[in-house]
C-alpha positions as CSV (number, residue, x, y, z in Angstrom):
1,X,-4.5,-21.5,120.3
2,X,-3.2,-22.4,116.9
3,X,0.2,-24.5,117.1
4,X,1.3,-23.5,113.7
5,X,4.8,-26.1,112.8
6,X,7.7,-24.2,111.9
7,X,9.5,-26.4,108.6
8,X,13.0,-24.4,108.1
9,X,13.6,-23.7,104.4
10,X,15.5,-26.3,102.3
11,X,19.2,-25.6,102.7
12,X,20.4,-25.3,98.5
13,X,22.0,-28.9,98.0
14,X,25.8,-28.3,97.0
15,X,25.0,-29.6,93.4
16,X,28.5,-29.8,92.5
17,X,30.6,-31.5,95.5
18,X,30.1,-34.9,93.9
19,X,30.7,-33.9,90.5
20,X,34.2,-31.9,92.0
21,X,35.5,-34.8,94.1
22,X,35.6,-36.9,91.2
23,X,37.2,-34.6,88.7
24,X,39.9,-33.0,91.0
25,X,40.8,-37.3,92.2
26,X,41.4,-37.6,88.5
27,X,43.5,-34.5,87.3
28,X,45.9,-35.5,90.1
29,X,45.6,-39.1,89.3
30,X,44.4,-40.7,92.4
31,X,42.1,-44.0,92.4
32,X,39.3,-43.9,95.0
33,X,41.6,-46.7,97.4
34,X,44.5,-44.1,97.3
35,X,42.5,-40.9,98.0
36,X,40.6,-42.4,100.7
37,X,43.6,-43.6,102.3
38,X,45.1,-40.4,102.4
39,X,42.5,-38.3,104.2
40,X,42.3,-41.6,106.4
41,X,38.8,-42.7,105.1
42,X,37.5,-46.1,102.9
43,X,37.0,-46.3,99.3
44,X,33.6,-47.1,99.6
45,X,33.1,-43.3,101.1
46,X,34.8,-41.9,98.3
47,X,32.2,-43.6,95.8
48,X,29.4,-42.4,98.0
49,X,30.1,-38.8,97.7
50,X,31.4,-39.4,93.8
51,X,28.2,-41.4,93.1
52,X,26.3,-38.8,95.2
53,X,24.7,-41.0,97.5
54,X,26.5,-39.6,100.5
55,X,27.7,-35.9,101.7
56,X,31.2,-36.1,103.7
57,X,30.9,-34.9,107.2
58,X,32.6,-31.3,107.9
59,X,35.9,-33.0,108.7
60,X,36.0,-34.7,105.6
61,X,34.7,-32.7,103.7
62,X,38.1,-29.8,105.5
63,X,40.6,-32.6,104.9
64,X,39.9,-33.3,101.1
65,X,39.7,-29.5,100.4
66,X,43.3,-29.5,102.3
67,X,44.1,-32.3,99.6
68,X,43.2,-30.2,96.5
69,X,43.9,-27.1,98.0
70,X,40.3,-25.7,97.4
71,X,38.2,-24.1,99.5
72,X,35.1,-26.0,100.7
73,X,32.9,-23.5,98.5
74,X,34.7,-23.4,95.6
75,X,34.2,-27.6,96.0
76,X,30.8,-27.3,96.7
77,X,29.6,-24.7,94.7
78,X,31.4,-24.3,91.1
79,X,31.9,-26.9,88.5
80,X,35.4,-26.8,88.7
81,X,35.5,-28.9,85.3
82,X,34.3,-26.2,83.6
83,X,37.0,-23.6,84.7
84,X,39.7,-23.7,82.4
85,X,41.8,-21.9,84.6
86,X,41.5,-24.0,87.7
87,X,41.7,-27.3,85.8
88,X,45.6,-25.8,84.8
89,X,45.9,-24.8,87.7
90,X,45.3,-28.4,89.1
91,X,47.3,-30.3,86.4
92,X,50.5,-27.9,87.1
93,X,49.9,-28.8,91.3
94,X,50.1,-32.2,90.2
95,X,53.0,-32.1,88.7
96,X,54.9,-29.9,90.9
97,X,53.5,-31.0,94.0
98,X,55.9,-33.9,94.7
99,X,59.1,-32.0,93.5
100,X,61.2,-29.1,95.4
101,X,60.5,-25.9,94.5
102,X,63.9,-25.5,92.9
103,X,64.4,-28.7,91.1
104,X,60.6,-28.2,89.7
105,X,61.7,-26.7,86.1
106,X,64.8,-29.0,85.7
107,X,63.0,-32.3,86.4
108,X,60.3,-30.9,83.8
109,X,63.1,-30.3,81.7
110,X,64.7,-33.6,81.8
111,X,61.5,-35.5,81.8
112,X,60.8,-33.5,77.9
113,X,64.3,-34.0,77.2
114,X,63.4,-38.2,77.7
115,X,59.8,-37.5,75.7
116,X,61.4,-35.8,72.8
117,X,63.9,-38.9,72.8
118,X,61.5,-41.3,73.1
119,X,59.2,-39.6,70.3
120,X,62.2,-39.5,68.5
121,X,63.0,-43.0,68.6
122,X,59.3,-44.0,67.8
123,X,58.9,-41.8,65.0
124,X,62.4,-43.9,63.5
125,X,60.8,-47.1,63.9
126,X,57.7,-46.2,62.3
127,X,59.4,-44.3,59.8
128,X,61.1,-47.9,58.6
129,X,58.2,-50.1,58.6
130,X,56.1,-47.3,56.8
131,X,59.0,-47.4,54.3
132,X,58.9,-51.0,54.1
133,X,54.7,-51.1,53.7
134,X,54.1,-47.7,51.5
135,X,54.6,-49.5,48.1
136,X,52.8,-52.9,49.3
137,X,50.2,-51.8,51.1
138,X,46.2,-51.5,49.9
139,X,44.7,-47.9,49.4
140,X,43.0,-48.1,52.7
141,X,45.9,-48.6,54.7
142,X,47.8,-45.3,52.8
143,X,45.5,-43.1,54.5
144,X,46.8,-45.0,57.7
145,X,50.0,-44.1,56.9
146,X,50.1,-40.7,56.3
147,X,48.1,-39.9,58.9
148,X,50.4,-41.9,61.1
149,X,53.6,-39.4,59.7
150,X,51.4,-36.3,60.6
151,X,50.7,-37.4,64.2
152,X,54.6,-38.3,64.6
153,X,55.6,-34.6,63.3
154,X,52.8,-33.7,65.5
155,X,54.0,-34.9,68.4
156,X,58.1,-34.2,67.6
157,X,56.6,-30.8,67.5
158,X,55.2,-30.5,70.2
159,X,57.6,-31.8,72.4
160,X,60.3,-29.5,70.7
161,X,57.6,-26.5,72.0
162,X,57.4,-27.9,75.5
163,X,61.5,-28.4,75.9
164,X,61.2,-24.5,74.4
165,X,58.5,-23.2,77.1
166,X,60.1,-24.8,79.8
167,X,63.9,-23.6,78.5
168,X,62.5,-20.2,78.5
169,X,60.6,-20.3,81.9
170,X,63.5,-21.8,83.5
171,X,66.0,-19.0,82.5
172,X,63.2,-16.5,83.3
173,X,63.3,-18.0,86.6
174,X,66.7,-18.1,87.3
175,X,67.3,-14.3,86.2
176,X,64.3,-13.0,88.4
177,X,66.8,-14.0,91.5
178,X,70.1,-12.1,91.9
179,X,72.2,-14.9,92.3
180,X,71.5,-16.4,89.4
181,X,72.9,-14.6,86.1
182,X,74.1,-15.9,82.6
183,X,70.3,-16.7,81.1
């Protein structure tokens, strides 16, 4: 009789899971120490699957899917780097994640409120010493300079659109629920 061995297909390799855990620990700005403490695991795991060395076990792999709040296939099987939507979708989860629902849009608020102030203030002080260094300073460093200005009104810009957006979502917000009126 011919004993034939029986090899199972290859199972496809999930050719993104290492490539995913990385990306999605950086958009919400965690080192490898802090996400491994927090699904109750070692950094040195968290380099193995980064590096892909290692595959988490099913556990794992549940609990850090919990964490990003993706599903195991979407981690396994799409480049999430490559998904525009998802990746805003994970930047605005970052930030709202550690705020209450309602105070979400006002922190946001206030925390643009401090960037435009702070642009502000940094577009003054540049705005002196360029005055100070226009007339003195070499060709080279005039290309410096301007460019410099257009960054500053760049950013003043900017932030002035964010403060809007936000301003605008916020009323929105407030006037999709009937206790709130006046927006």
């Amino acid at each position: 009789m011919n004993m034939e061995t029986f090899t199972p297909p290859m199972l496809e390799q999930s050719t993104f899971l290492h490539k995913n855990i990385r990306f999605l620990r950086k958009q919400i700005g965690l080192s490898q120490e802090e996400l491994a403490l927090s699904i109750g695991l070692n950094r040195g795991n968290i380099a193995s699957y980064e590096n892909g060395s290692a595959e988490p076990k099913v556990c794992n792999l549940l609990r850090i899917s919990n964490l990003f709040k993706v599903s195991i296939c979407d981690l396994a099987k799409r480049d999430l780097s490559e998904d525009n939507n998802f990746r805003a979708k994970v930047a605005f989860d970052a930030i709202t994640s550690a705020l209450p629902e309602n105070t979400c849009l006002d922190a946001l608020t206030l925390e643009a409120q401090d960037l435009q102030k702070m642009i502000e203030g940094l577009s003054t002080c540049s705005r002196l010493k360029i005055n100070q260094l226009r007339d003195n300073a070499p060709s080279e460093y005039r290309l410096i300079i301007s460019n410099l200005e257009e960054m500053s009104n760049t950013a003043r810009i900017l932030s002035e659109r964010y403060l809007f957006l936000l301003q605008h979502i916020n009323c929105k917000d407030k006037t999709d629920h009937p206790s709130n009126k006046g927006c």
